[in-house]
N, C-alpha and C positions, 0 to 999 in steps of 0.2 A: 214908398211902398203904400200902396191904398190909399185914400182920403183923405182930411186932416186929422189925424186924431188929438184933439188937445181939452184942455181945460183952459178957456177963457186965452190967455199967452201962454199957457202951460204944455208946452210939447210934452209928447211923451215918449215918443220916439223921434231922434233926429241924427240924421246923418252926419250932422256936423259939430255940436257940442263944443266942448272943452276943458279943460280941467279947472277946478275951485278948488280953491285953498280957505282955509279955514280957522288956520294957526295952527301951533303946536305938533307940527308935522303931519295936519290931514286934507288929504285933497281929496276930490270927485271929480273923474275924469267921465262928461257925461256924452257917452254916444248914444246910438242905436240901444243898448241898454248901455249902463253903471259902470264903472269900474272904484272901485275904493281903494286908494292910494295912502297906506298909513307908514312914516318915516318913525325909525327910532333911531338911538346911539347906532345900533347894532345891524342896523341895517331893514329895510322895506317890506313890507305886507301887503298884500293885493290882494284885494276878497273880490271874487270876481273875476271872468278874464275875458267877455266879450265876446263877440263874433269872431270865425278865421279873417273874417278881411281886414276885421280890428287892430289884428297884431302887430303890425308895424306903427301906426296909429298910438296904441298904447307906451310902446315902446318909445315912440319920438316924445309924447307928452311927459312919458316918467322923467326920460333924463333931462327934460327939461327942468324941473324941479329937485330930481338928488341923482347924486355920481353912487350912490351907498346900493349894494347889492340886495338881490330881491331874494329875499330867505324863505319866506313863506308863501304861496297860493292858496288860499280857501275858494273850492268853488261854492257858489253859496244854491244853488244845484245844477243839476245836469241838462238846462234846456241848452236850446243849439246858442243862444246869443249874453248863455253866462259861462262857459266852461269853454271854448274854444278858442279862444286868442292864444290860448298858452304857449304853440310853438316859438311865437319870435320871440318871447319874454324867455324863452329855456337856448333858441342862437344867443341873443343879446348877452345871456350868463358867458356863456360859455367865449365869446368873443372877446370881453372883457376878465376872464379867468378868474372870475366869479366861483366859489359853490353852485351848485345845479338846487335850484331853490326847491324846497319841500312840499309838494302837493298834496295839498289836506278835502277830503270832502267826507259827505254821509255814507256809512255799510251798504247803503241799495244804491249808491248812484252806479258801481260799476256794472251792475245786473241791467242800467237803463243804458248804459253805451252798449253792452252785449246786445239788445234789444235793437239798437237803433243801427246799430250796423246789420243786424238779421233781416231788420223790415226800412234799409236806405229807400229804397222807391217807394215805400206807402208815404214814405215822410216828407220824401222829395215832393211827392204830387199834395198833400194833404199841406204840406208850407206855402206853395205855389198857388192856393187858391186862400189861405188865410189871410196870407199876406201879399197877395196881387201881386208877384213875384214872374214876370217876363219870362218866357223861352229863352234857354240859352244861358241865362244866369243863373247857378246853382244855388238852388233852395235848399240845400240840408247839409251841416257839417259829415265830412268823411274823414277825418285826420284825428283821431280817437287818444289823448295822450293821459291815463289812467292814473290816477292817485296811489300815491306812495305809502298812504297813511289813511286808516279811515277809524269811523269810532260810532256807533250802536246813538246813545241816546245825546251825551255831553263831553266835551273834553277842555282844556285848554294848554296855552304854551306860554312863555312869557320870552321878551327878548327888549332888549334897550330899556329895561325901567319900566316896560308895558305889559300889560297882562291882556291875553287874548282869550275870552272865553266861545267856545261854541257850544251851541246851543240845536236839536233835532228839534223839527216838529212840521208833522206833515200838512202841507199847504195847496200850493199849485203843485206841489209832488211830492212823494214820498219822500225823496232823497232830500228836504228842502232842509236849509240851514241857517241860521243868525248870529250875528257875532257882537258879544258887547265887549267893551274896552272902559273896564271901570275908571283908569286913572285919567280917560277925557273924557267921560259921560257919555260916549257915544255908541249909536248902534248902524250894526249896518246891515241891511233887511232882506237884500235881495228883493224879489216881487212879493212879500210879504206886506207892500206900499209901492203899486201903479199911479197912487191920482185916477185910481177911477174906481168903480163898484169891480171888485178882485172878481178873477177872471180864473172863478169857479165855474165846472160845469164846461169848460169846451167844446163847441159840438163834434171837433175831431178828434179829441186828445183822451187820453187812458183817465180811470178815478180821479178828481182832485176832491181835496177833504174841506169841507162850510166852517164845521166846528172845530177840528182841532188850528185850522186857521186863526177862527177866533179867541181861543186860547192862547196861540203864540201872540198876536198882537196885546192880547192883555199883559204877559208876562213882559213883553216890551215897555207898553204904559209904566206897570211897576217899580222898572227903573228910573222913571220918570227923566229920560233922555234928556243932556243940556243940546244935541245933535242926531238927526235918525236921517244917513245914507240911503237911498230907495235904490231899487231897480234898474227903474225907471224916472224919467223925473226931476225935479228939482228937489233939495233937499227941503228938511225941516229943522226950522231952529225951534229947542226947547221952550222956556217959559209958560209951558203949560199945556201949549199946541198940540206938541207929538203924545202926551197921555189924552188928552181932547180925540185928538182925531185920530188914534189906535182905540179908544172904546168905542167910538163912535160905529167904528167899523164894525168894529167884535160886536157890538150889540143887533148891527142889521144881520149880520151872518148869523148869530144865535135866535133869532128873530125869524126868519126862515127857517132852519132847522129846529123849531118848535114847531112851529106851523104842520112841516112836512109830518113831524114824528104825531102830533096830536090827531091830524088829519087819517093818516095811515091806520092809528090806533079803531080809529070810528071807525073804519070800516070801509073807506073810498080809495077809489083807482086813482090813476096818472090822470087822466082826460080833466074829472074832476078837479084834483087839485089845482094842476096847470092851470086852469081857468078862473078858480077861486081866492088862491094865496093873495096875502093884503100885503102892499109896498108903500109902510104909512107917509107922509109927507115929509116927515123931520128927517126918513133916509132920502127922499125923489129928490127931496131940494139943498141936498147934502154936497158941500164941492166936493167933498172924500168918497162919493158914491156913484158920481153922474157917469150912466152906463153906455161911456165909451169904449170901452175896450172889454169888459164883462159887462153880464147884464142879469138883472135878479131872476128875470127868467131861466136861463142857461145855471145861476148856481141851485134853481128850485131844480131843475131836471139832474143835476149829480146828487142830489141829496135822494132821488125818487133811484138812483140809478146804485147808493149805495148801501140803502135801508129795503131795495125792494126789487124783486125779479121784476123779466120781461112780461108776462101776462097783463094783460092791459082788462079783465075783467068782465072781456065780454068771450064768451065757448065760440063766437062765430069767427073768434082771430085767431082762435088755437093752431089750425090749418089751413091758412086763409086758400082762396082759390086765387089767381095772379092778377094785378093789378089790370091789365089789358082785354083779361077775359070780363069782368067785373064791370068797365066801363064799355065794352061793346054792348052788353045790357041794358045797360043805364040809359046809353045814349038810342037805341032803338027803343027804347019805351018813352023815352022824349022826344021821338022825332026825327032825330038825326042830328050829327055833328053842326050844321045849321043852324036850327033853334038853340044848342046848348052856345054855340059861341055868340047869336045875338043876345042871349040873358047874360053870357057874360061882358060882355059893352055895355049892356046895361046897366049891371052894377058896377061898371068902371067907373060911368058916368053918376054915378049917385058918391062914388067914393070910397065901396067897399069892395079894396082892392084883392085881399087876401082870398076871398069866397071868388074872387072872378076865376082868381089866378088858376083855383080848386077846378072851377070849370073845365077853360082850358086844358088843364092836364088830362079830367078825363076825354075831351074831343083826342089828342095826341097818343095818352095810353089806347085808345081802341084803333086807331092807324086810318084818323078820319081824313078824308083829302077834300079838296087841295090843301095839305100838310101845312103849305107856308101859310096859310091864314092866322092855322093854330100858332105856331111861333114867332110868325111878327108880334101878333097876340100878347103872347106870353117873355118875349124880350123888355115889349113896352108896358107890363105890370110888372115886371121883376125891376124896371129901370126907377120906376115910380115908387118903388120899398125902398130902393139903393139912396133914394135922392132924400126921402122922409127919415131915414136913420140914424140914428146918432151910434151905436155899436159899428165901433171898425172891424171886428170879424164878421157881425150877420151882413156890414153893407157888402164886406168884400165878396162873400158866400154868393149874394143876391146879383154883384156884377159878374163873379165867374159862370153865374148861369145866363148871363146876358149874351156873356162871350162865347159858351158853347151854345147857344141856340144859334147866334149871328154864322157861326163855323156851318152848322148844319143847313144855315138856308144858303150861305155860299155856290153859282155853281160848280157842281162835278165838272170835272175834263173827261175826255174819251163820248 
């Protein structure tokens, strides 16, 4: 799915994984995301349950390691590649004449499956370009199997001699969840911990929350983990690490969200900030930060999106007039679609690809022709952002607009 995204050997998403054992009856079963695989007397815990194509997958791996029935599910929350494995994990019960194991998640997750079953096709199309996801192969869970059990802020359960605590607090979502297990030191986080700068800010996805993020990672530190399960990722072993690099984090996120809230207070727009925010060195050069997969910009824009409306500060956007009318203007006061697309070669060739790009689009927004100039154009600076990127969702954004310009210079038939 899209580009590499890694840290140094550090996948962070991979097709192929496998389960880790840990001792004391805990494994990490690591695909496409996490699964956390916790054994007691009394039978199995699975925080997490993966993608639908997972399920069999998880299933083959579990009973590779215990015949003991799977009593609990936490989803650790509702995106598509943490909560839907559950069906074959709920046959496997039932084949085996098992109990039908107890699905535990957050009071908002099931308000987010009601949601995603209402908007399946925005999600479908909005996966398909995050995650360079092919025609033909379904990009979004449809198989909705809702929690049995849900609980407001904290709850926990206890089973085999274990104690399972859960734990609320809103992250990459509202419904987001953490599970510690005092009697192995361990936590298990969900995307709470990608290995990369957290993947605040979405350009296509609903609120996600800078601060109370940083929060929950503190209160993880606190415990001072001998073990912290991820998401995504490889684990982390204690000895100091997982409190290291849970503040680490929490301190760039709260680091941002001062910025935003100080900046806001003075008196300036988005345009301003966006361009101003400081990204000091000790997070750029952070392995806990490197903005593969989020990006400090993307968490500055949720933080602008949830301290502050849409007016952007200028009266001339209140109503804007349309983009196409605007640059027919533009470009008849510069001469023609011509002159704008040779300034923009020109600053192709100097290296300042972004303002070229800006070009281009107004030759295209005014319906300049010969059209395919503009879009060869504009294939070959969106390919040249794709190839400088290190964010697997802005590169993946940058090649699906590769691929719809290539679709549009394609000839028609008839």
């Amino acid at each position: 799915m899209g580009g590499d995204t890694s840290l140094g050997s550090q996948p962070l998403f991979s097709a192929e994984g496998g389960m880790q054992s840990f001792g004391d009856g805990l494994h990490m079963l690591q695909l496409f995301a996490n699964i956390c695989v916790v054994e007691t007397a009394e039978g199995v815990v699975l925080f997490d349950a993966g993608l639908p194509i997972d399920g069999s997958r998880i299933v083959k791996e579990l009973r590779a390691v215990s015949e003991l029935p799977v009593r609990y599910i936490v989803y650790g929350h509702g995106h598509a590649d943490h909560a839907f494995g559950t069906r074959a994990v709920l046959e496997d019960a039932e084949e085996r004449g098992h109990p039908r194991p107890v699905i535990l998640a957050h009071a908002d997750l099931p308000r987010r499956f009601d949601r995603y079953r209402r908007m399946l096709p925005y999600h479908e199309h909005i996966n398909r370009i995050q995650f360079a996801i092919p025609e033909g192969i379904p990009a979004f869970p449809w198989d909705y199997i809702y929690p049995d059990e849900t609980f407001r802020d904290e709850t926990s359960f206890r089973l085999g001699g274990l104690t399972f605590e859960l734990r609320h607090a809103r992250g990459e979502t509202d419904d987001h969840v953490w599970m510690w297990i005092p009697e192995r030191e361990t936590a298990c986080v969900s995307d709470f911990w990608v290995w990369s700068c957290p993947n605040v800010g979405n350009p296509f996805k609903v609120q996600r929350y800078a601060l109370e993020w940083a929060q929950a990672l503190e209160e993880v530190a606190a415990k001072s983990p001998r073990l912290m399960l991820p998401g995504h990722g490889a684990p982390m072993v204690g000895n100091g690490a997982v409190e290291e690099a849970c503040l680490t984090v929490a301190r760039a996120l709260r680091h941002l969200d001062e910025q935003v809230v100080k900046m806001l207070n003075a008196g300036k727009w988005q345009e301003e900030i966006l361009a101003s925010f400081a990204w000091p060195q000790e997070f750029a050069r952070s392995p806990y930060l490197a903005p593969i997969y989020g990006h400090p910009y993307f968490v500055v824009q949720a933080l602008l999106r949830q301290y502050h409306g849409w007016y952007d500060g200028n009266p001339s956007h209140l109503f804007p007039a349309g983009s196409g009318e605007i640059a027919a203007e533009v470009l008849e006061l510069a001469g023609g679609a011509a002159r704008v697309l040779e300034r923009a070669r020109g600053l192709e060739e100097e290296g300042r690809i972004q303002l070229a790009l800006h070009l281009v689009d107004f030759a295209l927004a005014a319906g300049a022709e010969p059209r395919s100039e503009a879009l060869e154009a504009k294939a070959r600076l969106l390919e040249r952002l794709a190839a400088e990127e290190s964010s697997f969702i802005a590169r993946n954004i940058f090649l699906a607009g590769v691929r719809q310009v290539r679709r549009e210079l394609e000839p028609r038939e008839g």
